[in-house]
C-alpha positions in Angstrom: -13.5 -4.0 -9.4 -15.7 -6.6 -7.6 -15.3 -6.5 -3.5 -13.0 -9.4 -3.0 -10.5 -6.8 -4.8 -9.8 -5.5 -1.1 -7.8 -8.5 -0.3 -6.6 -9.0 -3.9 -3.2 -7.2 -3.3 -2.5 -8.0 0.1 0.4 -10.4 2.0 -0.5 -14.0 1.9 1.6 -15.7 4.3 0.4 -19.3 2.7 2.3 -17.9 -0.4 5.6 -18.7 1.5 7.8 -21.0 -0.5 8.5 -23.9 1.9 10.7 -26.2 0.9 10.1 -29.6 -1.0 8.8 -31.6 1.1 8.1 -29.1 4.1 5.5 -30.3 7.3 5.8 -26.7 8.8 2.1 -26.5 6.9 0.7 -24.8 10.6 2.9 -21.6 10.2 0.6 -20.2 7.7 -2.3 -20.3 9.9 -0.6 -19.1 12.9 0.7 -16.0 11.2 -2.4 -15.1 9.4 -4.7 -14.9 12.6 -1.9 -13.0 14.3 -3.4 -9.7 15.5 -7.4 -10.7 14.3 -8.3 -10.8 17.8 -10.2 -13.7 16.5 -9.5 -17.3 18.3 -6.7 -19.7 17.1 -6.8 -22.6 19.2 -8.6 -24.8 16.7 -6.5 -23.4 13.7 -6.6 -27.0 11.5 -2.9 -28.1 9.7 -3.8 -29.1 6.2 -3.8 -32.9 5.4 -0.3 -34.6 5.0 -2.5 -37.6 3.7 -4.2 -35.6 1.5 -1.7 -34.6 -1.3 -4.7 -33.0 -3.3 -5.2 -34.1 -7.2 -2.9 -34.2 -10.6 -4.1 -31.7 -13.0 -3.3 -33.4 -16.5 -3.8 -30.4 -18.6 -5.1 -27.0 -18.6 -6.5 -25.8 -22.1 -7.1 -22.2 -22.5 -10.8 -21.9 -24.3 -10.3 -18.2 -24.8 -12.6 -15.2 -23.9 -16.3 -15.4 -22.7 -18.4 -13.1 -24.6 -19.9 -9.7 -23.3 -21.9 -7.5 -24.5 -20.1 -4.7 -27.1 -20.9 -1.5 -25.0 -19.1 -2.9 -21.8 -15.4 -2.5 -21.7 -14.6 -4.6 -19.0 -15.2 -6.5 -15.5 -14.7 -9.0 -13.4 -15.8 -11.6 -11.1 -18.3 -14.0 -12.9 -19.8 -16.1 -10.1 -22.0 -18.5 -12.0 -24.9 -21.3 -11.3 -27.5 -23.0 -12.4 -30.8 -21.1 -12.1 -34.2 -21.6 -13.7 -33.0 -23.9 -16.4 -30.0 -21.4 -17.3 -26.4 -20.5 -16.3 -26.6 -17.1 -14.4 -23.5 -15.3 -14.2 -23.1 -12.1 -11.4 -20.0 -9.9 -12.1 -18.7 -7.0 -10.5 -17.6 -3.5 -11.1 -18.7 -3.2 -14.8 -17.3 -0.2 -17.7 -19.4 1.0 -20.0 -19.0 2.5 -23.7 -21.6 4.7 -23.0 -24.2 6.1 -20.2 -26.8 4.1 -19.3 -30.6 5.2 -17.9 -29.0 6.9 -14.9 -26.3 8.5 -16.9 -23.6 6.4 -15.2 -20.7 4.8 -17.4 -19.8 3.1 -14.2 -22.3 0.4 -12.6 -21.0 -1.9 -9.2 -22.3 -5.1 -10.3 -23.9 -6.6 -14.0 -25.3 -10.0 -15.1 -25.9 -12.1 -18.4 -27.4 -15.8 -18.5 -26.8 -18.4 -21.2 -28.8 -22.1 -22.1 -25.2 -23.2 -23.4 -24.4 -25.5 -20.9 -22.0 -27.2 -22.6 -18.6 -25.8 -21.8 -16.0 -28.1 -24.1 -15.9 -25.2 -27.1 -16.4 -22.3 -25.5 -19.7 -20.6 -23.8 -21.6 -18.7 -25.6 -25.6 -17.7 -26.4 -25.2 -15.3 -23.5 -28.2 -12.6 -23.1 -27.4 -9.3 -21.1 -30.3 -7.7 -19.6 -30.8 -4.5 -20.7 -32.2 -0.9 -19.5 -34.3 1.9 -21.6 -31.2 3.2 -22.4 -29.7 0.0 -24.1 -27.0 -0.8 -21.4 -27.1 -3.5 -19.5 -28.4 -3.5 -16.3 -27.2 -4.1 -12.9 -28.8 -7.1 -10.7 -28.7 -6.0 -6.7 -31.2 -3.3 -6.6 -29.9 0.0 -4.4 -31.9 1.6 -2.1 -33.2 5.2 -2.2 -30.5 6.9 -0.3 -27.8 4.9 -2.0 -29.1 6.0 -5.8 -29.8 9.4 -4.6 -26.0 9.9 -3.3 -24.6 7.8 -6.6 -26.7 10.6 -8.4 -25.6 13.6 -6.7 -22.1 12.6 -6.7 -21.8 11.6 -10.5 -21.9 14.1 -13.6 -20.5 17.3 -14.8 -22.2 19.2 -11.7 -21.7 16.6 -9.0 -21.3 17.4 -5.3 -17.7 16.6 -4.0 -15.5 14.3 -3.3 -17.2 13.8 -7.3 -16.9 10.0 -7.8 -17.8 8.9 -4.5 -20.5 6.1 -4.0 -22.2 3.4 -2.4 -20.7 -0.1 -4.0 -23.1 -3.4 -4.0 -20.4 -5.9 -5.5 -21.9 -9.1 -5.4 -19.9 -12.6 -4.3 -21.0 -16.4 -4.4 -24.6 -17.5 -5.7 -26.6 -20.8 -5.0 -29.6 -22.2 -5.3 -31.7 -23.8 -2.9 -33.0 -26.9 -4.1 -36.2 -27.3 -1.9 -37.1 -23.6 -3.4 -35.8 -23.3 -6.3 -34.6 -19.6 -5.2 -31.1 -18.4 -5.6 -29.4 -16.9 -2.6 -26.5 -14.1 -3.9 -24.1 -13.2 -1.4 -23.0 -9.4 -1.3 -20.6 -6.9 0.2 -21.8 -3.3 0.7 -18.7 -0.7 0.5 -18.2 3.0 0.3 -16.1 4.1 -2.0 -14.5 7.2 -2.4 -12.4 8.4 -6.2 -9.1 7.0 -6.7 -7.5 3.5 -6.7 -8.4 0.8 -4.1 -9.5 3.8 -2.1 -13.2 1.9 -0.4 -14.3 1.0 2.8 -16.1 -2.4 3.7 -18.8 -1.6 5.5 -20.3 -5.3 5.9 -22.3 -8.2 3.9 -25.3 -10.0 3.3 -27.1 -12.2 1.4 -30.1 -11.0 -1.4 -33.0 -13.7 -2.4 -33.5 -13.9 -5.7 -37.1 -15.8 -7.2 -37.3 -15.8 -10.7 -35.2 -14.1 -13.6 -38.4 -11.8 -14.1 -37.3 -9.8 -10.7 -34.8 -8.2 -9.2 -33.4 -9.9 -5.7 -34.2 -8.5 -2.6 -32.4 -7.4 -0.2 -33.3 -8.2 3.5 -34.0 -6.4 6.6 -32.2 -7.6 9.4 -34.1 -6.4 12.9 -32.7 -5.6 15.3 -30.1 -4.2 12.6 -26.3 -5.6 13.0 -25.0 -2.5 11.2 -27.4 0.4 12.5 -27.2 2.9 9.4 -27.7 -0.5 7.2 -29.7 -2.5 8.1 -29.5 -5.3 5.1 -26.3 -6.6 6.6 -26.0 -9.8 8.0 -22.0 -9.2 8.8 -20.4 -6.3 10.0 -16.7 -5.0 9.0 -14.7 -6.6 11.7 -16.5 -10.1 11.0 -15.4 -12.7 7.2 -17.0 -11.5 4.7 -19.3 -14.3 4.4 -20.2 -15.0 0.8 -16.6 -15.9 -1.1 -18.3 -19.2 -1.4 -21.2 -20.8 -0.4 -22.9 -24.6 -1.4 -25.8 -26.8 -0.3 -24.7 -30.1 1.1 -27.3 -32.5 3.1 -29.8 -30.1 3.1 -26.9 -27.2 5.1 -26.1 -24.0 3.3 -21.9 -23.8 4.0 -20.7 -20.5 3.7 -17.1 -19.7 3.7 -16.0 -15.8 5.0 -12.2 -15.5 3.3 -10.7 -12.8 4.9 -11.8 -10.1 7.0 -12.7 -6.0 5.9 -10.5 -4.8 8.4 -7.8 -6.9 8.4 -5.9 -6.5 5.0 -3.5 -9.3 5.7 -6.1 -12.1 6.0 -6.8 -14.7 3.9 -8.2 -17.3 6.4 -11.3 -19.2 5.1 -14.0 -19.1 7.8 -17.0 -21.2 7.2 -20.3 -21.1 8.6 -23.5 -23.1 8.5 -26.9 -22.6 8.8 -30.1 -24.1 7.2 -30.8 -22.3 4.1 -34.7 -21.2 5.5 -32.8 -19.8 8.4 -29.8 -17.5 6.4 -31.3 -14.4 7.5 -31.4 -15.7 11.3 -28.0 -15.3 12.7 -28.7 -16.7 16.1 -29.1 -19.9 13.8 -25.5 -19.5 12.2 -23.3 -22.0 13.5 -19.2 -21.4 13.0 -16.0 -24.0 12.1 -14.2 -23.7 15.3 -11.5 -26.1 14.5 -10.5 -30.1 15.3 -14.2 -31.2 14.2 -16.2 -28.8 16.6 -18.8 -26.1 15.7 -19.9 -22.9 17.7 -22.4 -20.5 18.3 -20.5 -17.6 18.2 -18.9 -16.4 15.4 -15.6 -14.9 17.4 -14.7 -18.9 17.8 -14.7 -19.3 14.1 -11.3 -20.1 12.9 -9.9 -20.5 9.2 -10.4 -23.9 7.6 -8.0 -23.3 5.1 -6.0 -20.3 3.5 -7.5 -19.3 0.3 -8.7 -15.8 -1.3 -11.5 -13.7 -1.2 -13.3 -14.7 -4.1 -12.7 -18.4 -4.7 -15.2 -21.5 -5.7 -16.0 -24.6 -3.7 -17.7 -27.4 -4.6 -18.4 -31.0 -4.6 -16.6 -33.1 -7.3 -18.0 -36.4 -8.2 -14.6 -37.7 -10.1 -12.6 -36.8 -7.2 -15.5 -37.6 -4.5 -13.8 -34.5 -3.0 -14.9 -30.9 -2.5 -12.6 -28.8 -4.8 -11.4 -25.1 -4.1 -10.0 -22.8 -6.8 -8.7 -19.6 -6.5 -5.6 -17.0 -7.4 -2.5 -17.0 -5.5 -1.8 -13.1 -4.1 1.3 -11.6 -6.0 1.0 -14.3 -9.1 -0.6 -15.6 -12.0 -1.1 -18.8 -10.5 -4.6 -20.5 -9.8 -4.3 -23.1 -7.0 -6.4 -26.0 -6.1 -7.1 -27.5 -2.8 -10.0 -30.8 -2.0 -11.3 -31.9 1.0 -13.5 -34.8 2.2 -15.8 -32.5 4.2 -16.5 -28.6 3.6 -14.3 -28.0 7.4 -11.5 -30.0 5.8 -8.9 -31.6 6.1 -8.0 -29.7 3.5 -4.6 -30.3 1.0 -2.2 -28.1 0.4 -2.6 -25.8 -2.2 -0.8 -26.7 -5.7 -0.7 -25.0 -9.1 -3.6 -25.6 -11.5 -2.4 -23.5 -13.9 -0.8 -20.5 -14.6 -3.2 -17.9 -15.4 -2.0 -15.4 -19.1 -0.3 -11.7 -18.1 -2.5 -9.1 -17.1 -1.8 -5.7 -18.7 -1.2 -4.9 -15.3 -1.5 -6.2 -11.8 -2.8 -9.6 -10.9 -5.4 -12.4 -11.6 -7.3 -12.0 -8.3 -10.4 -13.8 -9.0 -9.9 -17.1 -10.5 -12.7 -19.9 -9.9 -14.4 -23.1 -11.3 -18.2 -23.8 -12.2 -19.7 -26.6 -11.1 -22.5 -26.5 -13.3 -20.2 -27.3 -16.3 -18.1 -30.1 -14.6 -17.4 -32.5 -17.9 -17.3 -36.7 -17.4 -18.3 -36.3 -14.1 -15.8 -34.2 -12.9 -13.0 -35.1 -14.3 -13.1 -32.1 -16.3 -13.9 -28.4 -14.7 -14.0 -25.0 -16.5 -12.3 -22.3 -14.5 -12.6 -18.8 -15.7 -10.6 -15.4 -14.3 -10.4 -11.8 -15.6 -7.5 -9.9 -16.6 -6.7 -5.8 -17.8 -5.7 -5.4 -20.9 -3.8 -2.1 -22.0 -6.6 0.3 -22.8 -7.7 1.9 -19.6 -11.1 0.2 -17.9 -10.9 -2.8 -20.6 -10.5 -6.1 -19.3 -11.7 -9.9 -20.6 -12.6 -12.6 -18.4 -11.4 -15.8 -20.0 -12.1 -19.8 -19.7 -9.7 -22.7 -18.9 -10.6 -26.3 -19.1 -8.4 -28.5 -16.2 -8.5 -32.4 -16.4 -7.7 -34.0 -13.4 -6.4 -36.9 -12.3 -7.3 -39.5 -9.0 -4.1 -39.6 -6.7 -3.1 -43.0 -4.5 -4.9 -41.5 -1.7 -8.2 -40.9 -3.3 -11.6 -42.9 -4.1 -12.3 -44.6 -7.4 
């Protein structure tokens, strides 16, 4: 369970089935902000002269490989980092207890030099701790391992179970560093299902491979008892995708903490040096303008809470991929510009039957984009019937150029 769960099993009113041919394409918009208290005067209609691409095929490449002593997790936001592919996943099972006797860790990580995506990945290594389990990547601080600890175990302190969740969202890496920026959510969860609490986001700086990221300290704090967050609850969670274009880190907020029923794509900029700065943030505030201030931010799209975005060569279009709420289906929107116009979303494929539930957290990696884009690998993660087991699997979609688009 990665954060961008909270939303997973929410109403999407963008999931409406319109009829062929429909223009009522602002209704979505309008019904999602309803109630956000934030502003929806510059709420953009998709593009009607956008019709989006033609996905040709969709070939299932099966499974991507994990280490044997974890049962299951999900996630997998991947790039290119020091000459490998980095992948970050979320909530992650293990077989057995790892260093700190948990069987349960909130995020986990495994890097492969197969960069070559047409048969399958594989190669992958999974870091690993004195115990022989692999390791998480965000590093928690002392209070939040000493609560994990004292609520885990035979003797634990009640509610047993309870804990401080890092669940890690989009990574990328700035090119004029070299250093990978990993988006996060912080949450408190309590013992049963879907029972957590969003308590904000930020973003961790990684260096090198060798170390773990760190986490910043924001001062003044935005969240006073924590004060790594960038975001509080009642602002996007920043982080469900982020890219470097002209020298700008974009980073798109889908959804809100607080506000179940959102699925608005917010989307802010800011130069990467400056991430940590939010007086240097600047917010999508609709019909081509930008803001200051972050309650002006309006969607720039409908999407989910964990999705990808990126720039496609084939296309010369930025591509979005992410689940539909309620289905199996992956959808695929493009855009000239990271603000939009944005196409309507349309089926990329239809993803294989969970065990139970959903696919929630279906996206592409840019890194493996095949004859220049005409080819991406999209991978999502789906339960399988024996409780905490799950597989994340690969799909490679060819696309096609519309009328409407470059050659």
């Amino acid at each position: 369970m990665a954060w961008f769960r909270f939303h997973s099993f929410r109403w999407n009113p963008d999931r409406i089935a319109l009829p062929t041919g429909s223009r009522f394409l602002v209704l979505p918009c309008i019904l999602l902000l309803f109630g956000t208290g934030f502003n929806t005067s510059g709420c953009d209609k998709v593009s009607a002269t956008n019709p989006g691409p033609t996905v040709v095929s969709a070939t299932d490449l099966g499974t991507i490989p994990t280490n044997p002593d974890i049962l299951g997790r999900d996630g997998g936001y991947s790039a290119l980092f020091q000459g490998v592919s980095v992948w970050i996943y979320g909530d992650t099972f293990l077989t057995k207890p790892n260093a700190e006797n948990f069987t349960l860790i909130s995020d986990s990580w495994s890097y492969t030099s197969d960069l070559d995506a047409k048969d399958g990945i594989s190669g992958f290594t999974e870091p690993l701790d004195s115990a022989g389990a692999p390791t998480m990547l965000l590093p928690e601080t002392p209070a939040e391992q000493a609560f994990n600890a004292a609520h885990n175990g035979d003797n634990c302190e009640q509610p047993c179970g309870a804990r401080w969740a890092l669940w890690p969202a989009s990574v990328v890496v700035d090119p004029a560093t070299g250093h990978a920026l990993i988006f996060y959510g912080l949450f408190s969860a309590q013992p049963g299902d879907f029972n957590f609490q969003g308590i904000g986001s930020s973003v961790a700086t990684w260096r090198t491979l060798q170390q773990q990221p760190q986490r910043p300290t924001i001062n003044p704090p935005v969240v006073a008892a924590h004060p790594d967050l960038l975001f509080n609850e009642n602002e996007p969670a920043f982080g469900s995708a982020s890219l470097i274009a002209n020298k700008m880190l974009y980073v798109y907020g889908c959804g809100i903490p607080t506000s179940g029923t959102d699925k608005g794509c917010r989307l802010g900029k800011v130069a990467p040096e400056n991430v940590l700065n939010r007086s240097a943030w600047s917010y999508y505030a609709g019909n081509g303008n930008w803001s200051s201030q972050i309650s002006e931010a309006v969607p720039a799209f409908v999407g989910d809470s964990i999705l990808s975005i990126a720039w496609n060569n084939y296309l010369q279009q930025y591509i979005a991929i992410f689940s539909a709420t309620f289905s199996q289906n992956v959808m695929i929107r493009t855009a000239p510009k990271p603000e939009g116009p944005w196409s309507l979303a349309t089926v990329a494929f239809v993803a294989m039957q969970p065990a139970s539930g959903n696919v929630y957290d279906a996206h592409a990696h840019s890194e493996y984009d095949a004859n220049g884009g005409q080819t991406i690998y999209v991978t999502y993660s789906r339960n399988l019937p024996t409780p905490f087991t799950s597989e994340v699997r690969l799909v490679a979609v060819q696309l096609a150029r519309t009328g409407g688009q470059q050659h």
